[in-house]
C-alpha positions as CSV (number, residue, x, y, z in Angstrom):
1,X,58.6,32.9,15.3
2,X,57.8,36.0,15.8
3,X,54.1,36.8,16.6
4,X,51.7,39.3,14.7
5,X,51.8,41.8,17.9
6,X,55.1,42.1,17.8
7,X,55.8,42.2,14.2
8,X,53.4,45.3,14.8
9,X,55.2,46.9,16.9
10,X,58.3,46.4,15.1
11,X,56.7,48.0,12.1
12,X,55.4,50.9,13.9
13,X,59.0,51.5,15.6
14,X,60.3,51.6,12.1
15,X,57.9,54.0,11.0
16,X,58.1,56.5,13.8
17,X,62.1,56.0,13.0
18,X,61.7,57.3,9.9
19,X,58.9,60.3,10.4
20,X,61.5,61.7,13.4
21,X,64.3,61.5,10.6
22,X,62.4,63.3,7.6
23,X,60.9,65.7,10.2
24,X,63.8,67.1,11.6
25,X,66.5,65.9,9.4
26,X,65.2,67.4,6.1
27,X,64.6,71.0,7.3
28,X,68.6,71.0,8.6
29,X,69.3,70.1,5.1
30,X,67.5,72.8,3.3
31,X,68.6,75.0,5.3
32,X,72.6,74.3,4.2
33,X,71.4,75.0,0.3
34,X,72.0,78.5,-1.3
35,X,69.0,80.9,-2.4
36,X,67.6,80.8,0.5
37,X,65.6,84.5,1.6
38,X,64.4,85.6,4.9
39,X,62.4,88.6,5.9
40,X,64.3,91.7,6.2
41,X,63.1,92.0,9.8
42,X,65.6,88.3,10.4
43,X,68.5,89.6,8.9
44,X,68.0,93.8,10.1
45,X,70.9,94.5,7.8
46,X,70.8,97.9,6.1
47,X,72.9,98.2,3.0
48,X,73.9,101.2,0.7
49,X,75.6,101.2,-2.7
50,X,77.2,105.2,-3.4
51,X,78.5,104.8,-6.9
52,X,80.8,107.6,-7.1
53,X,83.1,106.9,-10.1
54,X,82.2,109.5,-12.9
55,X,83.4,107.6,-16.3
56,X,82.3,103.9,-14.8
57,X,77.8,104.5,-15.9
58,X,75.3,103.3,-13.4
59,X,75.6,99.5,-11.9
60,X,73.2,96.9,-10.3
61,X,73.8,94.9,-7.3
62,X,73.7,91.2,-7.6
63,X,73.1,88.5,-4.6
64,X,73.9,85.4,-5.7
65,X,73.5,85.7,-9.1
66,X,70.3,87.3,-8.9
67,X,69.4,91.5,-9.1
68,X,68.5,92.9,-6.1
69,X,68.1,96.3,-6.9
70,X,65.0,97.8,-8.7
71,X,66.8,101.1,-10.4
72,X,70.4,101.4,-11.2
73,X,72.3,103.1,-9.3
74,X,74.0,106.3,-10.8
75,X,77.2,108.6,-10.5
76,X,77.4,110.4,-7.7
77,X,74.0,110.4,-5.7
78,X,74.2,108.6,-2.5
79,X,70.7,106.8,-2.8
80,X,69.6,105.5,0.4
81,X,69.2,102.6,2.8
82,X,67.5,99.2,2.0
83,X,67.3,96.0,3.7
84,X,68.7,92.8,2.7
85,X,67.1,89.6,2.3
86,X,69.8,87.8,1.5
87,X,73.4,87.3,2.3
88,X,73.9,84.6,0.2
89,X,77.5,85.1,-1.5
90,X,78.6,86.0,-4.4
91,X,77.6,89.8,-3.7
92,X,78.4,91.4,-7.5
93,X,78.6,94.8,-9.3
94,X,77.5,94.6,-12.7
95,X,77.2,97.3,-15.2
96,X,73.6,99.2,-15.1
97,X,70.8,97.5,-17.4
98,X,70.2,101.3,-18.6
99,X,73.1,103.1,-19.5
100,X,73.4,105.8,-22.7
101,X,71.1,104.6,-25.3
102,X,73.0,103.1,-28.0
103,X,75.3,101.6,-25.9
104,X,75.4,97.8,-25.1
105,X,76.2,97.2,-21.6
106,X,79.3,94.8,-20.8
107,X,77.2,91.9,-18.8
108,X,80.6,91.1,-16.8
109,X,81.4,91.9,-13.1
110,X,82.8,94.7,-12.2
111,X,83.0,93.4,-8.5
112,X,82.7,89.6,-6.8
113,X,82.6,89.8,-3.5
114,X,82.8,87.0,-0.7
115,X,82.2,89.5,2.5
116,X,80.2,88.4,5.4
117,X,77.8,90.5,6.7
118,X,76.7,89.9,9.9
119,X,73.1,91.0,11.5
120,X,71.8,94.3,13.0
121,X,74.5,96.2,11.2
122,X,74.1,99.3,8.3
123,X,77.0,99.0,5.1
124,X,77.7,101.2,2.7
125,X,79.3,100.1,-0.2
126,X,81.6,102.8,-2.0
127,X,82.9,102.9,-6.0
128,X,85.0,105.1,-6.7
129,X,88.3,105.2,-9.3
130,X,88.5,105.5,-13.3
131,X,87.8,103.3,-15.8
132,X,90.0,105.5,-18.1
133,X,92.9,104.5,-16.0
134,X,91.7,101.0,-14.9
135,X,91.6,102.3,-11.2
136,X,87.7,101.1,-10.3
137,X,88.0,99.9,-6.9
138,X,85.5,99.5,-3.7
139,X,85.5,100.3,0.0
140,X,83.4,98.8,1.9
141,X,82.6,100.3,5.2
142,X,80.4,99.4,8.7
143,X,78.0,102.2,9.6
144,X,76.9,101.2,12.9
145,X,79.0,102.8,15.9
146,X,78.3,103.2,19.7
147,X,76.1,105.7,20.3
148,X,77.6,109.0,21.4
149,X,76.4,110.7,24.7
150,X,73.7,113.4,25.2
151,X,73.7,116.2,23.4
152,X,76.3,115.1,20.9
153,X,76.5,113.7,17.7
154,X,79.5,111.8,15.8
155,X,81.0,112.1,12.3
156,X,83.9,110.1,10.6
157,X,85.7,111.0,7.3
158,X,86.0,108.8,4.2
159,X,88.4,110.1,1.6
160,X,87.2,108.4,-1.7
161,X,89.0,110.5,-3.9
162,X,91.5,109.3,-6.1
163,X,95.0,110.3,-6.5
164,X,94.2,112.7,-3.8
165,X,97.8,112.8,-1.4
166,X,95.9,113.2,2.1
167,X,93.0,115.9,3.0
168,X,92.3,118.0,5.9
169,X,88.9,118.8,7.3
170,X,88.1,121.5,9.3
171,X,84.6,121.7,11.1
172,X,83.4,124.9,12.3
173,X,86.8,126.5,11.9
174,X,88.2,123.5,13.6
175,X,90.5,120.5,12.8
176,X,88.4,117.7,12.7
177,X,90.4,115.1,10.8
178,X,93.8,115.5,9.3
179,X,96.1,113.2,6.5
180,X,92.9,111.4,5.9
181,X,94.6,109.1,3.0
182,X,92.7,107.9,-0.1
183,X,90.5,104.8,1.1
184,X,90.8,105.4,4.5
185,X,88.1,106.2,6.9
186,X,88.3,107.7,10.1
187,X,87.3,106.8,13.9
188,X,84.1,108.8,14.9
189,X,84.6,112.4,16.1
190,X,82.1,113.0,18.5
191,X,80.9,116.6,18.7
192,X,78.3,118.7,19.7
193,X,74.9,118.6,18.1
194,X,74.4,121.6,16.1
195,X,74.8,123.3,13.1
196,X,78.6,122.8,11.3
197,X,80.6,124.4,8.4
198,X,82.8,121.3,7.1
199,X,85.9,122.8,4.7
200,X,87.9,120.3,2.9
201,X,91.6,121.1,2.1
202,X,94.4,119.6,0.5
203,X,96.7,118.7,3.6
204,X,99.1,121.1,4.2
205,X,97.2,123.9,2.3
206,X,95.1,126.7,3.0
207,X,92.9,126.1,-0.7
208,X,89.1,125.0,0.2
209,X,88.5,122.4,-2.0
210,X,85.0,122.1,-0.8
211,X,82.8,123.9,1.4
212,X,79.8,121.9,3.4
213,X,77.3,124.4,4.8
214,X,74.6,124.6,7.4
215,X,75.2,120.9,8.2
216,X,72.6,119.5,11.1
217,X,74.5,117.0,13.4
218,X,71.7,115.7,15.5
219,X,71.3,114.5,19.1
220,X,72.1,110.7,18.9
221,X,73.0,110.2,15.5
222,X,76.4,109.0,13.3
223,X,77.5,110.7,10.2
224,X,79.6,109.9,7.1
225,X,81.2,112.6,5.6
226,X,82.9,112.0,2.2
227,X,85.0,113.4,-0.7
228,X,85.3,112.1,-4.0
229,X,86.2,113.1,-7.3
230,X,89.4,114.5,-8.7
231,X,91.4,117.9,-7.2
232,X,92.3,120.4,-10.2
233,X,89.6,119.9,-12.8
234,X,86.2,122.0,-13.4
235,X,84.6,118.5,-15.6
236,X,82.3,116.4,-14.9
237,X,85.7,114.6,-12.8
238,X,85.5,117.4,-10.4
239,X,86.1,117.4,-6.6
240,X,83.1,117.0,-4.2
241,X,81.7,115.6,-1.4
242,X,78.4,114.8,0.7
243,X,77.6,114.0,4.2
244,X,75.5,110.3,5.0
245,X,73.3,109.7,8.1
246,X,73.8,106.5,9.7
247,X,70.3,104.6,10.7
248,X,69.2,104.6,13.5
249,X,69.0,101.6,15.4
């Protein structure tokens, strides 16, 4: 038989057994669940939504199956930076919760999307297409880049224009990016920090379709500039574009 000290002991074994397992086991587990939000400081992801399709209303931003976004975000202002505190998938476009009054909102997606994002990196998310024509698509694009050395700046090109054939773009009365196809987006151009002129032309032609002025590249920093809209029309479809600081990191 066994005697009352060691039966004790045994007991107390068991017990320890199980404390270590719920400790450290039970965290691990939680941890596997979806929902879960950090701090933005964990994360340090920086994430932009630039709706710019002119027919499709303002949309909201979904993490897994919850709203992140406060304000919807509307056709065709850039809005800015915010951190995430959450990467837990599905991320979703939904139709804004306060479009023209009188109009009921479709509650569908207009976007699912299964991406990982990974830490200390900026995003910017880009609509663009027609509903009229059923050509609402995204591009998704990674804003973080090597820095570029003293004194200079860099810029890349995003052509976000539909049906546009390829566009040119001249900086300071210099080719800066040629053929840019709808979609695409270019390397970085690194340049000289100053103050730049950036014309935007169908390639191949001498007809500005836009005309950037008294753009500041700074020492040290990246830039996005962009073209949307449609070539040929005066409406609210019309041809533009922007330029986007990067953060700085």
């Amino acid at each position: 038989m066994i005697d009352m000290n060691k039966r004790n002991n045994i007991s107390l074994s068991i017990f320890l057994s199980l404390f270590v397992a719920v400790f450290f086991v039970a965290p691990l587990v939680a941890s596997c669940g979806k929902g879960t939000s950090v701090s933005p400081s964990t994360l340090n992801i920086q994430y932009r939504v630039v709706n710019l399709s002119p027919d499709l209303g303002p949309v909201d931003l979904y993490i897994d199956y919850k709203q992140f976004n406060t304000y919807s975000f509307y056709y065709p202002s850039a809005g800015g930076y915010f951190f995430l505190t959450s990467i837990d998938t599905p991320f979703q476009i939904r139709p804004g919760k306060d479009p023209i009054t009188g109009i009921i909102p479709n509650t569908g997606n207009i976007f699912s999307m299964d991406d990982t994002l990974k830490p200390n990196l900026s995003y910017t998310l880009f609509i663009t297409g027609l509903v009229s024509d059923n050509s609402i698509t995204k591009l998704r694009t990674i804003d973080t880049g090597a820095l570029p050395a003293t004194g200079r700046g860099k810029v890349r090109f995003v052509n976000v224009s539909p049906r546009s054939n390829g566009l040119d773009v001249v900086a300071n009365g210099v080719s800066a990016f040629k053929s840019q196809k709808y979609l695409k987006v270019s390397k970085y151009l690194e340049m000289p920090a100053g103050n730049y002129d950036f014309q935007i032309f169908p390639t191949g032609s001498s007809t500005v379709l836009r005309d950037l002025q008294n753009v500041i590249i700074q020492d040290g920093r990246l830039y996005t500039v962009y073209a949307y809209g449609l070539t040929g029309t005066t409406d609210s479809l019309a041809f533009g574009a922007g330029v986007m600081a990067s953060p700085i990191k």
